[in-house]
C-alpha positions as CSV (number, residue, x, y, z in Angstrom):
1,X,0.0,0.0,0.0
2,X,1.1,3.3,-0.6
3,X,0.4,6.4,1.4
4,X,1.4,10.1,0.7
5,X,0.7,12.5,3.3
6,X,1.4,15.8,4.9
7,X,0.0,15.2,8.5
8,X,1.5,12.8,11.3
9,X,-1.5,10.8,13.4
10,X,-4.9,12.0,14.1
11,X,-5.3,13.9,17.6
12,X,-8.9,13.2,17.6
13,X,-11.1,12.1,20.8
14,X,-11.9,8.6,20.5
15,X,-14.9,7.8,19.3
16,X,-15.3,11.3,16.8
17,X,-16.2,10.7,13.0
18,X,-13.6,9.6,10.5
19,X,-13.9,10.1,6.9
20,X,-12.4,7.6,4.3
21,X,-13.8,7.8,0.5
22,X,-12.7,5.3,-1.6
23,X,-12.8,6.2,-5.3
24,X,-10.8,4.5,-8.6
25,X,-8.6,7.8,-9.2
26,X,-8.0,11.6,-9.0
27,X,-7.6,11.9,-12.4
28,X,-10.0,15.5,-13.3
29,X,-13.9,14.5,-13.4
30,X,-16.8,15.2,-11.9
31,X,-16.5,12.4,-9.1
32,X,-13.1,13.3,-8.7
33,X,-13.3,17.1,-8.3
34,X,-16.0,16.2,-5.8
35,X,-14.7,13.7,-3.7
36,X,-11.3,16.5,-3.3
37,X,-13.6,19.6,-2.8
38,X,-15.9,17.4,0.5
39,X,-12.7,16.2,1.7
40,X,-11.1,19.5,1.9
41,X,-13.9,20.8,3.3
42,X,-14.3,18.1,5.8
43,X,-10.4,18.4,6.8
44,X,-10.6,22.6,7.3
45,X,-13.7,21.4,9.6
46,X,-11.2,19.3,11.5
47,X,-12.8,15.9,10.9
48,X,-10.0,13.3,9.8
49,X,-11.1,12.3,6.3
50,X,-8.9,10.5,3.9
51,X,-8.9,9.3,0.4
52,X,-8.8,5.5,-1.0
53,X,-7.8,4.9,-4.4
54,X,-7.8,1.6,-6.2
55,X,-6.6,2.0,-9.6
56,X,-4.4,5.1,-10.3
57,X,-3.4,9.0,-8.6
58,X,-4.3,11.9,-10.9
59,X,-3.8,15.3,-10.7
60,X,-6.5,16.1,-7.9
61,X,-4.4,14.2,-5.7
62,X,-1.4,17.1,-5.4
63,X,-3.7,19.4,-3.6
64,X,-5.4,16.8,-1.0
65,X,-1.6,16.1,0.0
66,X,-0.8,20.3,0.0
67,X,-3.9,20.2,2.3
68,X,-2.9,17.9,4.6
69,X,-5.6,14.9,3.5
70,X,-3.8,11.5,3.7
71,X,-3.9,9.8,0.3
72,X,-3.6,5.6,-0.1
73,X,-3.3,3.5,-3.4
74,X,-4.5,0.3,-3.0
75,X,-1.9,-2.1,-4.7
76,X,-3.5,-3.9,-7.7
77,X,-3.0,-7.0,-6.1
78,X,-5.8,-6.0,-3.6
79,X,-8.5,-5.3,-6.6
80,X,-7.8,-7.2,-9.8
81,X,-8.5,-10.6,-8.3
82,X,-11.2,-12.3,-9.4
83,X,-13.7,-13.1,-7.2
């Protein structure tokens, strides 16, 4: 798995809503511009949101890091199995 990030661990109270969103990539679409607008929203509201990706990065994903919003890529291992 890889994980870029800006951040160090969450100092929220246990028990306090956390955010992950899982979508394919950041590449620029609707979903995409989205999913980066909520979370940067979510993360200047101070509730730890992160972002799951299971096929590729994009260029959305610069400016979740620059704001401090963990970012993970699945490895393809993970996805592409059959089931």
């Amino acid at each position: 798995m890889v994980t870029l990030s800006s951040s160090g661990p969450s100092s929220q109270p246990a028990g306090s809503p956390r955010v992950m969103h899982l979508i394919e990539h950041l590449e620029i679409g609707g979903a995409e511009r989205m999913v980066t607008e909520l979370a940067q929203s979510l993360a200047q509201h101070g509730v730890p949101v992160s972002i799951c990706l299971y096929r590729g990065w994009g260029p959305l994903a610069d400016s979740l890091i620059q704001a401090g919003v963990p970012v993970v890529r699945l490895p393809k291992e993970l996805w592409s199995r059959p089931l």
